[in-house]
C-alpha positions in Angstrom: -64.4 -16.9 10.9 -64.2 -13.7 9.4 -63.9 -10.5 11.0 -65.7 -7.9 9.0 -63.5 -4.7 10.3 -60.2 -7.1 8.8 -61.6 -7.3 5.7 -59.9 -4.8 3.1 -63.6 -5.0 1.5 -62.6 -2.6 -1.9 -60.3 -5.4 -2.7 -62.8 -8.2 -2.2 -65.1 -6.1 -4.4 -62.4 -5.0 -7.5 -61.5 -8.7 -7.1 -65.3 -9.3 -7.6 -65.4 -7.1 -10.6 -62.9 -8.2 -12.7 -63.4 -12.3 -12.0 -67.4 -12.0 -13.0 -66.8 -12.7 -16.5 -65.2 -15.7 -16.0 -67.8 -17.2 -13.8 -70.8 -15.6 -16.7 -69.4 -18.0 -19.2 -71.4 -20.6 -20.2 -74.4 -17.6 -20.2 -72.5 -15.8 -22.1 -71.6 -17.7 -24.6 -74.5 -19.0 -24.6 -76.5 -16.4 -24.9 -74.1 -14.9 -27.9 -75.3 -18.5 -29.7 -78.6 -18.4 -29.3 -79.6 -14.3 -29.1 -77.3 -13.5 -32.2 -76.2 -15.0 -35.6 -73.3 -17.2 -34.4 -72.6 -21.0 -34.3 -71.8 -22.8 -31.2 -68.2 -22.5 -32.7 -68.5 -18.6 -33.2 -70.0 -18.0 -30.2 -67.1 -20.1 -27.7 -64.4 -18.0 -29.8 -66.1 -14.9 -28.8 -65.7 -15.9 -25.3 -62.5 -17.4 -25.5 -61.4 -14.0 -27.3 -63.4 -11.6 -24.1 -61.3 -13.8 -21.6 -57.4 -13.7 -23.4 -58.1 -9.9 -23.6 -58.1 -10.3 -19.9 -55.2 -12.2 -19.2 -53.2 -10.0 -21.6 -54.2 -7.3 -19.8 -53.0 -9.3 -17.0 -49.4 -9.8 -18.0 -49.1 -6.6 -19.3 -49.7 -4.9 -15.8 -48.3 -7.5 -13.2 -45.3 -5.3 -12.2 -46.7 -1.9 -13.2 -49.8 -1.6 -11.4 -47.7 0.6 -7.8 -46.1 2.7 -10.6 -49.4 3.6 -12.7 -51.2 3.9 -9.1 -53.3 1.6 -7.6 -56.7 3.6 -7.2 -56.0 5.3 -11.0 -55.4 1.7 -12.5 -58.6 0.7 -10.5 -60.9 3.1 -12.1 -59.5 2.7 -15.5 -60.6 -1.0 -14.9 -63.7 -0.3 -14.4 -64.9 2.1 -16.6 -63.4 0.1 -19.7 -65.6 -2.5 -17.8 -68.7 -0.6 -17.8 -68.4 1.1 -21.5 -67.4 -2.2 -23.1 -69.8 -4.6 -21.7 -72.3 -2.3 -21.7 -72.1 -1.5 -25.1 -72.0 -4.8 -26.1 -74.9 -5.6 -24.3 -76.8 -3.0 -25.7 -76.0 -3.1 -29.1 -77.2 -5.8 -32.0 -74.5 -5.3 -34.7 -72.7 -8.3 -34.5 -69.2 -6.7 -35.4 -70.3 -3.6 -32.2 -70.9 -6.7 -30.1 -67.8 -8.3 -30.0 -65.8 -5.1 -30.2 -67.3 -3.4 -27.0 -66.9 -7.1 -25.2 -62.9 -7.5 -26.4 -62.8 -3.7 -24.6 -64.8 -4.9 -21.1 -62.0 -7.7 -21.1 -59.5 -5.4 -20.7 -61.2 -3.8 -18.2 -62.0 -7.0 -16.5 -58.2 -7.7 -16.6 -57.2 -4.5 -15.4 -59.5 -4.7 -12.3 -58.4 -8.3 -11.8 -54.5 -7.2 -11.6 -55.0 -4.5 -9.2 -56.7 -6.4 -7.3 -55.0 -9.2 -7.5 -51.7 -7.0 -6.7 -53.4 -5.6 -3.3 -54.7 -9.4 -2.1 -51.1 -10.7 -2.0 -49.6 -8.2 -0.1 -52.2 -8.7 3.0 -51.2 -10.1 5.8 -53.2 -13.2 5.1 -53.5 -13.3 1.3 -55.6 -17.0 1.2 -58.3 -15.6 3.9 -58.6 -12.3 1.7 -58.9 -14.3 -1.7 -61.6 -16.6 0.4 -63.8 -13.7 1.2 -64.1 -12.3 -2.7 -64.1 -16.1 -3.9 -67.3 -16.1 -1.7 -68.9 -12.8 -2.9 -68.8 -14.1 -6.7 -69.9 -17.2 -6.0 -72.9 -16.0 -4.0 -73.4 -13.5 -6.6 -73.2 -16.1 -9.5 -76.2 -18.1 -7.8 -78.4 -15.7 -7.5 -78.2 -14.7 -11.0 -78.3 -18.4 -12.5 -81.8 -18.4 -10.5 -83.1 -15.1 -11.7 -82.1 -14.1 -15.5 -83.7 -17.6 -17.1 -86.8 -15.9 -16.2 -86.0 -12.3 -18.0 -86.7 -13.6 -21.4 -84.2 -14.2 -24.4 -81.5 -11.9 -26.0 -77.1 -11.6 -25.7 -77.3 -8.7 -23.3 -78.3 -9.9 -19.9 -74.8 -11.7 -19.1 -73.0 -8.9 -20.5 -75.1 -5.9 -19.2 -74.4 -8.1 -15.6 -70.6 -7.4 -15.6 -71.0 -3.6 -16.2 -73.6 -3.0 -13.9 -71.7 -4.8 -11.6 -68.2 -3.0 -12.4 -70.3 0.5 -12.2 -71.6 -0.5 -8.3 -68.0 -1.4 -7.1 -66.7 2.0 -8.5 -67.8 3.5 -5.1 -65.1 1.6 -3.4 -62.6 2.9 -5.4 -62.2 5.9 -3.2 -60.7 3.4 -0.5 -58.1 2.4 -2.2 -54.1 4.2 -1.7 -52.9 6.0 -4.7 -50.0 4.7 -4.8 -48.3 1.9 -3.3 -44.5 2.7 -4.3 -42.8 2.2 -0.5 -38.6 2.4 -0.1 -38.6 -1.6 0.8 -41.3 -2.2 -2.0 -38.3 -0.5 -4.1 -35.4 -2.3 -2.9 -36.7 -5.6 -4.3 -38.4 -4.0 -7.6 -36.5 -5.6 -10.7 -36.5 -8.9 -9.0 -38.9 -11.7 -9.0 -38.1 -14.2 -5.9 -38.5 -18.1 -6.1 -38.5 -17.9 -10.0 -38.1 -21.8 -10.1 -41.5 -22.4 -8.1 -42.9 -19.4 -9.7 -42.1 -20.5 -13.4 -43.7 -23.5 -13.0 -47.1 -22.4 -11.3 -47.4 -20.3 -13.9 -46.4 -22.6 -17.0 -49.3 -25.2 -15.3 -51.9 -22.8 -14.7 -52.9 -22.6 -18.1 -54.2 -25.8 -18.6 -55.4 -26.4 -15.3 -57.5 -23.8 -16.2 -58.3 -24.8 -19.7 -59.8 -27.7 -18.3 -61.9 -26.2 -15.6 -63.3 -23.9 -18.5 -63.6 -26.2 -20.9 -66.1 -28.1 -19.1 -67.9 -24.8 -17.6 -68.0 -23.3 -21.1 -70.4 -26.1 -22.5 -71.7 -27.6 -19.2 -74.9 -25.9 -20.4 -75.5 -27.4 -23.6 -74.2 -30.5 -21.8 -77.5 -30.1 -19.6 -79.9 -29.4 -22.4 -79.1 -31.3 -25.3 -77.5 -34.5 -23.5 -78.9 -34.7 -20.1 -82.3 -33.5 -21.8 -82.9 -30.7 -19.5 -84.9 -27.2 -19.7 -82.9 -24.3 -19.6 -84.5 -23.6 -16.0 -84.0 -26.9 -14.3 -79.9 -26.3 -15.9 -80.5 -22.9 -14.0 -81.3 -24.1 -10.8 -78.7 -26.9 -10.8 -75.9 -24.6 -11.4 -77.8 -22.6 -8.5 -76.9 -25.3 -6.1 -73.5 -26.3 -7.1 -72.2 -22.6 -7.1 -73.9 -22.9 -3.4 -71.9 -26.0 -2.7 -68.8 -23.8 -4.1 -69.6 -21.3 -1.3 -69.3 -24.2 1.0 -66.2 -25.0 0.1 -64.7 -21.7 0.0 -66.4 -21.9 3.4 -64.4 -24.9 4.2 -61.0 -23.8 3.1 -60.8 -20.1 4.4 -62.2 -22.3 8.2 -58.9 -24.7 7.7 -56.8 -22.3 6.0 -53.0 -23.3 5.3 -53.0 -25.6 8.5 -53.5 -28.6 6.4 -50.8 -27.0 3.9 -51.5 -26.6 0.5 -49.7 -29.5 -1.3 -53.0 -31.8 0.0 -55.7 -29.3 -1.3 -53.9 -28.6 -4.8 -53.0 -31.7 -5.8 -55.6 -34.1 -4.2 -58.2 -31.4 -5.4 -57.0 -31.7 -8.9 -56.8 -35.6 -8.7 -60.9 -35.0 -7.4 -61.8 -32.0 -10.3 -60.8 -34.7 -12.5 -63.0 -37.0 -11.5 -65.8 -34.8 -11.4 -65.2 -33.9 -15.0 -65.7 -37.4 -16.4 -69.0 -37.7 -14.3 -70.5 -34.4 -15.3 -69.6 -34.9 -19.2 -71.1 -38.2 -19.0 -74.5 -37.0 -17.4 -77.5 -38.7 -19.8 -79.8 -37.6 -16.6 -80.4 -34.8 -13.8 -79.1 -36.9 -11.2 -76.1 -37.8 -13.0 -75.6 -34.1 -14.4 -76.3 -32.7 -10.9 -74.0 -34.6 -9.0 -70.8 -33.9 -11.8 -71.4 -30.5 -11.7 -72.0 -29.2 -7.7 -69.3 -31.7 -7.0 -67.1 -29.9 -9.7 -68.4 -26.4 -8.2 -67.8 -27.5 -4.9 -63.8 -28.2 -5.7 -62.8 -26.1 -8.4 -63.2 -22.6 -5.3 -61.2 -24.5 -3.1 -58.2 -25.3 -5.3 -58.5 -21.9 -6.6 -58.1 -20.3 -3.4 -55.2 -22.3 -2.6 -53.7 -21.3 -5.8 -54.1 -17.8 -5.4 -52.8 -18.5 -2.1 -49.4 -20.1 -2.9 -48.8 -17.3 -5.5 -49.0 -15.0 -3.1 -46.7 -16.4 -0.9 -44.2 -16.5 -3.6 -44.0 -12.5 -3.5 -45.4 -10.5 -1.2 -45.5 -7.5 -3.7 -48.1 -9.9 -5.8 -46.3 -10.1 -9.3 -46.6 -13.8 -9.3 -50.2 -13.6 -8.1 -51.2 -11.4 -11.3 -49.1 -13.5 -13.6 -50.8 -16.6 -12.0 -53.9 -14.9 -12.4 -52.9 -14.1 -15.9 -51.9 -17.5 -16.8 -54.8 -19.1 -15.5 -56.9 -16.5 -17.7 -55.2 -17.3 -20.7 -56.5 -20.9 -20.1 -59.5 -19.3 -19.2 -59.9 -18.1 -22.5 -59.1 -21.0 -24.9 -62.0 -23.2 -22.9 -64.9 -22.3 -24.4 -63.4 -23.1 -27.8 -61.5 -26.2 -26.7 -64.7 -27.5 -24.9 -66.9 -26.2 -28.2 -64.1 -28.4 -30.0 -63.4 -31.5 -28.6 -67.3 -32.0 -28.2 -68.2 -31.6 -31.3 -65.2 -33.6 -32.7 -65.7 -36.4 -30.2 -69.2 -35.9 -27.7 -69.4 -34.6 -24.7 -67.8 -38.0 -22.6 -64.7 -37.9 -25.0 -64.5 -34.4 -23.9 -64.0 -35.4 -20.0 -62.0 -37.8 -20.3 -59.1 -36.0 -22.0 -59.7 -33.1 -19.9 -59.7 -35.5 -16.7 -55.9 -37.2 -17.9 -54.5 -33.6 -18.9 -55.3 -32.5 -15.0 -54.0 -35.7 -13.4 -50.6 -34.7 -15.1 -50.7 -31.3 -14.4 -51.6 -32.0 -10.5 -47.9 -33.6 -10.5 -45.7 -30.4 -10.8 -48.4 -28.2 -9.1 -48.0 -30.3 -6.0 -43.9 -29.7 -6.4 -44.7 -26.5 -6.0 -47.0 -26.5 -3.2 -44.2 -28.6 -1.6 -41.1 -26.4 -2.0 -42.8 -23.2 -1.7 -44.5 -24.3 2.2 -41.0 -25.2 3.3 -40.3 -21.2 3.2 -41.4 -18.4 5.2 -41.7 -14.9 3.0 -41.7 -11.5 4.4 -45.4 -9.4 4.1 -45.7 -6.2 3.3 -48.9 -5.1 3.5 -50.5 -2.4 1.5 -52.7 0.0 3.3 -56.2 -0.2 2.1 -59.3 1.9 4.0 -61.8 -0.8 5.3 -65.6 -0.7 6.3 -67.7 -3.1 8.5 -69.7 -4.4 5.4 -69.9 -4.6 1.2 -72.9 -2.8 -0.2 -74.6 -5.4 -2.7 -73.5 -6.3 -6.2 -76.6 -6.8 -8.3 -75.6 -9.1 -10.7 -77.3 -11.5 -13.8 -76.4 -14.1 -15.6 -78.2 -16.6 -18.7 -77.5 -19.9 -18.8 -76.2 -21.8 -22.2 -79.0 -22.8 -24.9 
């Protein structure tokens, strides 16, 4: 299904780099709860604050990133990645914490956009976002299964994202130093589709809010109302970031043959549903079945998404300010999920974050609509490729 030798594999693993901290959330702020001298509250801020560092980083490079150079931008990315996380997951000074984690989200974001910029201008920007949806997600599994057992403390998740940023800096050298191309140029001060693109952005914010929401306190959601030790939480979020690599599976196999108007909106519609099962879990079964449903979805939408931004521009300024919306979102659900639970329990939670996604699956279906009735040009950006990805070690925590 997918060729190894048509895999532009330094994207796949920038891409991996900069969305890690997203998918170490609930471990991370879990972890900041329980290993320093934060509330529940505190700690979702401090993630909501590591993620909106992101997607500002985000928006600030969408239609920069050919100018600044691609393989520059790339290893700027990655070292703010590597000295900010790591020095947050090395220090114990509250303030030094946070600090060195607000600086690996910028990083994070800066990786994210470059790669983000390189994805959509493949020849086959869904298949491409597939592949590194895949390598996190497989990555993200192994590290639910492994860091429960390296004992207590705030640095594991964090230390996780920089060691992983420092082992895709390798693949930097495979990237062009520039992009900046005569036809590139021609087009430069213009964003096409703005109607279609306006409105995937302005709904990717709570889309995502809601994902995150849920993800950011799934794990207290596990201990404190399904009654569950942290490691049977760990190994259940094992399995449904498995199921999410079946569905990633799944969607790069069909690709856009089905469209994407079915897998954005009925997806949503299904997410939804999920939600409301998962934040209602009193039991394993119940809490196991919510959330590898939920894992095995939320990919598969996302790929799509990434997907139809891409087609939107070929040069991938949508995609990054997609990406950045979604982060924004991204950021404000660990705090909105910290929120609504405490102000209402864990079910309330669900069920207003199920209704806000069966509204929002309304205009992001429009889009996926109108956008598949047209046919955009591809540039593609050269990138060096190699027959396989050296490893990503990876860890992760799972929420107290």
């Amino acid at each position: 299904m997918f060729a190894p030798r048509t895999i532009p594999w330094s994207l796949v693993a920038l891409f991996t780099a900069g969305y890690l901290s997203p998918y170490l959330l609930p471990t991370t702020v879990g972890r900041l709860d329980s290993g320093l001298s934060l509330t529940a509250t505190q700690a979702g801020a401090v993630g909501s604050a590591i993620l909106l560092c992101s997607a500002s980083a985000g928006f600030l490079l969408a239609a920069k990133v050919e100018r600044l150079g691609v393989r520059r931008l790339a290893r700027v990315g990655l070292a703010l990645a590597v000295a900010g996380y790591g020095t947050a997951a090395l220090a114990h000074p509250v303030a030094l914490v946070v600090v060195g984690a607000l600086l690996g989200g910028v990083g994070s974001g800066t990786a994210s956009a470059v790669a983000t910029t390189g994805i959509a201008a493949q020849s086959d920007p869904h298949r491409v976002s597939t592949v590194g949806l895949l390598t996190v997600s497989a990555l993200a599994g192994a590290v639910y299964l492994t860091v429960p057992h390296l004992g207590p403390g705030h640095g594991q998740p964090l230390a996780a994202v920089a060691l992983t940023a420092l082992a895709v800096w390798p693949f930097t050298g495979r990237l062009p130093s520039r992009t900046t191309s005569a036809q590139h140029a021609s087009d430069s001060r213009r964003l096409p589709h703005l109607k279609y693109g306006l409105l995937l952005v302005s709904t990717m914010p709570c889309w995502s809010l809601a994902q995150n929401a849920l993800w950011g306190v799934s794990g207290r959601i596990g201990t404190a109302q399904a009654h569950l030790t942290e490691t049977v939480v760990g190994v259940v979020f094992a399995v449904a970031l498995g199921a999410g690599l079946l569905g990633v599976l799944g969607a790069g196999a069909i690709g856009p043959r089905i469209g994407r108007a079915v897998p954005i909106g009925g997806g949503t519609v299904l997410i939804a549903a999920c939600i409301v099962l998962s934040a209602s879990a009193t039991d394993l079964t119940t809490f196991a079945v919510g959330e590898i449903a939920w894992n095995l979805g939320y990919p598969v939408v996302l790929s799509y998404v990434i997907g139809l931004a891409a087609s939107l521009d070929p040069r991938g300024r949508w995609a990054v300010l997609v990406g950045s919306a979604s982060s924004l979102g991204t950021a404000a659900g660990p705090l909105s999920g910290s929120v609504l639970a405490a102000a209402a329990g864990f079910p309330v939670m669900g069920l207003v974050l199920a209704c806000a996604l069966l509204v929002i699956a309304v205009p992001m279906t429009v889009v996926a609509l109108g956008a598949g009735r047209r046919v955009l040009p591809v540039v593609e950006i050269p990138v060096e490729t190699s027959t396989a990805v050296a490893p990503l070690a990876r860890d992760t925590t799972i929420v107290a």
